[in-house]
C-alpha positions as CSV (number, residue, x, y, z in Angstrom):
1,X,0.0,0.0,0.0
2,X,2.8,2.1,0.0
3,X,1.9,3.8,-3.3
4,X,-1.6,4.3,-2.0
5,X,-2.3,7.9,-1.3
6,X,-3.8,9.0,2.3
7,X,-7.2,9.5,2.5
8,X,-9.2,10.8,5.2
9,X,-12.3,10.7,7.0
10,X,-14.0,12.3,9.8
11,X,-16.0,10.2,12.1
12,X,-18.1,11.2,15.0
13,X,-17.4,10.2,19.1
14,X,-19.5,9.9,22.0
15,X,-17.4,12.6,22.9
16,X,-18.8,15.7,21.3
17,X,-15.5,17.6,21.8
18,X,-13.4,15.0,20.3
19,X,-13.4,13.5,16.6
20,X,-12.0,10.5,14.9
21,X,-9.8,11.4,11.7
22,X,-9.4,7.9,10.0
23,X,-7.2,7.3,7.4
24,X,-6.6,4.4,4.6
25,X,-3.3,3.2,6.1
26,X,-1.6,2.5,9.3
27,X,0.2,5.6,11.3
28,X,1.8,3.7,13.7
29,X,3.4,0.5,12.7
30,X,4.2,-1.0,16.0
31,X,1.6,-3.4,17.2
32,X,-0.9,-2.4,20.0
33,X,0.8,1.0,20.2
34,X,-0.8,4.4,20.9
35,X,0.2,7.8,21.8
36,X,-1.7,10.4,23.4
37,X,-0.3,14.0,23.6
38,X,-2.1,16.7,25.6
39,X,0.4,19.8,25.4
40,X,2.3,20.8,22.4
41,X,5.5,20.5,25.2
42,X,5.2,16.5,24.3
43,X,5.3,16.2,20.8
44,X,9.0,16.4,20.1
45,X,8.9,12.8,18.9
46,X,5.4,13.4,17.3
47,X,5.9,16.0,14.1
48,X,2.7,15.3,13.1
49,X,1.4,16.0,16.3
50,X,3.4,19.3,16.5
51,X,1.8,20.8,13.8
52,X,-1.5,19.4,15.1
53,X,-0.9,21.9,17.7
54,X,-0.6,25.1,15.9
55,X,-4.2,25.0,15.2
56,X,-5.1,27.2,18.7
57,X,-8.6,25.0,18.8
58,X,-6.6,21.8,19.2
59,X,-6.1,20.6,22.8
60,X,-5.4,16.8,22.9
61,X,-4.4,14.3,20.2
62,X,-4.5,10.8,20.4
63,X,-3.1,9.0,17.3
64,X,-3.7,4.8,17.4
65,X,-3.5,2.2,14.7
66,X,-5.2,4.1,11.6
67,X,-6.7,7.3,13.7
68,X,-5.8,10.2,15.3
69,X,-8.8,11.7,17.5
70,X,-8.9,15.4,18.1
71,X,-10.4,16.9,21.3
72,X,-11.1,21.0,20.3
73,X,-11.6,23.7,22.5
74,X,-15.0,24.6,23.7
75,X,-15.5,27.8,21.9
76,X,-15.6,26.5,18.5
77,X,-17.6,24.3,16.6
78,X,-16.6,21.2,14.6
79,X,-18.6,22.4,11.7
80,X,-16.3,25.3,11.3
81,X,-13.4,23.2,11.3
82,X,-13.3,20.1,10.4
83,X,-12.3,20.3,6.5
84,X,-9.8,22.2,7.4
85,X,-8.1,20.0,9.8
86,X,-9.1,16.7,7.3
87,X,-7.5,19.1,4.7
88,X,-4.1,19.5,6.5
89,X,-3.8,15.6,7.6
90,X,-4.3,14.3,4.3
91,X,-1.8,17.0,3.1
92,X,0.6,16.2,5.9
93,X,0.7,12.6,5.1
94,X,0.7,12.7,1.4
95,X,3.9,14.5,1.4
96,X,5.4,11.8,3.2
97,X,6.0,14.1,6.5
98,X,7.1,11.6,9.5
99,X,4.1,10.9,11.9
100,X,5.3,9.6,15.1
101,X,9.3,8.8,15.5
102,X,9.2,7.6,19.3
103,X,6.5,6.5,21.7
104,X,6.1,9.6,24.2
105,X,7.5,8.6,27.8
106,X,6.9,10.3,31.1
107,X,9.0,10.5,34.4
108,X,7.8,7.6,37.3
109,X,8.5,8.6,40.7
110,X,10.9,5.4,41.9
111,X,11.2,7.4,45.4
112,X,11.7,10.7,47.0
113,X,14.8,11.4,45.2
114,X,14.8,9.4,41.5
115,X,13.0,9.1,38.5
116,X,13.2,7.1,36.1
117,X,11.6,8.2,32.3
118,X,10.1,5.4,30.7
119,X,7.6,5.0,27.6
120,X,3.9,5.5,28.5
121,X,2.3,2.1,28.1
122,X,-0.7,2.0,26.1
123,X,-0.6,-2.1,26.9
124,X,-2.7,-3.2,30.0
125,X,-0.4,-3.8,33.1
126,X,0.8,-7.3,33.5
127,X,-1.4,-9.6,35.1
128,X,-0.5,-11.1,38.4
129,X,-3.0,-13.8,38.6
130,X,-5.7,-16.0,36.8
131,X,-8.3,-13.6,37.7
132,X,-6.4,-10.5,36.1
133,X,-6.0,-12.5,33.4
134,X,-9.7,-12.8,32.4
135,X,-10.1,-9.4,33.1
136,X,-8.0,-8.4,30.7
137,X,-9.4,-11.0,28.0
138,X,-12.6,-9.6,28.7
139,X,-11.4,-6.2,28.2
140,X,-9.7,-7.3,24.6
141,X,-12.7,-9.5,23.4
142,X,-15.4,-7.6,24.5
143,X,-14.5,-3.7,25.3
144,X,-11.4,-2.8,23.9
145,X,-12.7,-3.0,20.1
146,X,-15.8,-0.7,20.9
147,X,-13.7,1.8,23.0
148,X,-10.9,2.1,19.9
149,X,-14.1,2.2,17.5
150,X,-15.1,5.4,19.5
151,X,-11.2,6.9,18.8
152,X,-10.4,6.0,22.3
153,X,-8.7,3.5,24.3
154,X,-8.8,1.3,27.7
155,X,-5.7,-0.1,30.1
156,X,-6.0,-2.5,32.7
157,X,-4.4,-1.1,35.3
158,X,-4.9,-3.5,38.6
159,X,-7.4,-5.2,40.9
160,X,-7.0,-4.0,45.0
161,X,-9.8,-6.1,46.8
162,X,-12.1,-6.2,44.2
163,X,-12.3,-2.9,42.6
164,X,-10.9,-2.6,39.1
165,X,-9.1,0.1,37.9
166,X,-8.9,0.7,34.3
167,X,-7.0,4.1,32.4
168,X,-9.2,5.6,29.6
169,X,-7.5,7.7,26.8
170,X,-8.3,9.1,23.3
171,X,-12.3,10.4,23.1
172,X,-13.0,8.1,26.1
173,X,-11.0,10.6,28.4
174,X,-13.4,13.6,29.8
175,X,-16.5,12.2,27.7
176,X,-19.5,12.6,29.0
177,X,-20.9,9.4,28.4
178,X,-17.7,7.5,29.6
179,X,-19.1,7.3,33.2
180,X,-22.3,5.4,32.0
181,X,-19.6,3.2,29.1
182,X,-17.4,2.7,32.5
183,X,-20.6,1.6,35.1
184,X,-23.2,0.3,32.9
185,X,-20.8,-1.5,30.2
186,X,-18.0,-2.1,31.9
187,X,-18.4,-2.8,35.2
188,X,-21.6,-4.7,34.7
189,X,-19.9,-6.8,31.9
190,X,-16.8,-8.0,34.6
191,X,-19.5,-8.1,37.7
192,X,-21.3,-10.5,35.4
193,X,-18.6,-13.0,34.2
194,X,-16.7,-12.6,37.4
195,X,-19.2,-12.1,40.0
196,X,-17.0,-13.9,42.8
197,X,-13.6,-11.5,42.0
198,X,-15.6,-8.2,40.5
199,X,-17.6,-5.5,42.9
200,X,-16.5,-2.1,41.0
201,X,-14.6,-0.8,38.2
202,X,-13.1,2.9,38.3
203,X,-11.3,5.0,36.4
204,X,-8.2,6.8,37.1
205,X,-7.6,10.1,35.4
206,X,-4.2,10.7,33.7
């Protein structure tokens, strides 16, 4: 598909400030892999990204498999925008400008007096038992396809005594809907298949 031109289209969120920007071909090559960039500070491994950000509506970017969702600023409307940035992506791409050259990493607090950068995982934590393993099949087979579907993404993070917590990114992060996805979908799915290991599933902001 190399000689395949870009194309692009805009798809629609739950998220009403975010949209999906879909394109013909794969943007990031490495299996699994996503990055998510909420400040233009991050992007020095993202070009495409970068120039994502000169656009003064754009505030996040999330860029996964074939898609990069767009969150916008409140005070404008996607109507009066949307060509323009479909316009510039399909540009961008076509004139074989690099997308993403790294994964973005973050500093980890080891202790009160190191820190260590590592890549931000977009993989779900390793299990440490049977019973996080099912969670986490559950999560890929039943969830995980949805949530990407919606330009978003979801982590399996750990299980503490029952309670589930799971890291939403992409158009699942500050959508309004993602408290009912989280409780009524979800939760209900994992209380339901794992009603012995399963009483709540929460989401922890990043």
């Amino acid at each position: 598909m190399e000689n395949i031109p870009y194309i692009i289209y805009a798809e629609a969120t739950p998220n009403p400030a975010s949209l999906k920007f879909v394109a013909n071909k794969i943007l990031i090559n490495q299996k699994g892999a996503s990055a998510e960039y909420k400040h233009a500070s991050e992007t020095q491994t993202a070009p495409i990204a970068a120039k994502l950000f000169q656009f003064p509506f754009v505030k996040t970017i999330f860029i996964s498999a074939n898609f990069i969702t767009i969150t916008k600023a409140d005070n404008i409307d996607w109507d009066d925008i949307t060509i323009e940035l479909r316009s510039f992506i399909t540009e961008y791409l076509n004139n074989g400008n690099l997308i993403v050259t790294a994964l973005p990493k973050q500093e980890v607090a080891i202790d009160n007096t190191f820190t260590e950068t590592k890549t931000i995982s977009t993989q779900h934590n390793a299990p440490s038992n049977d019973v996080e393993a099912k969670i986490i099949e559950i999560l890929d087979q039943y969830i995980r396809p949805a949530v990407e579907q919606d330009g978003g993404l979801i982590t399996f993070k750990d299980l503490k005594e029952g309670i589930v917590t799971v890291q939403m990114r992409g158009a699942c992060s500050g959508c309004p809907s993602s408290t009912m996805t989280l409780k009524a979908g979800i939760e209900a799915l994992l209380k339901r298949l794992l009603p012995d290991a399963v009483k709540e599933v929460v989401s922890e902001a990043l």
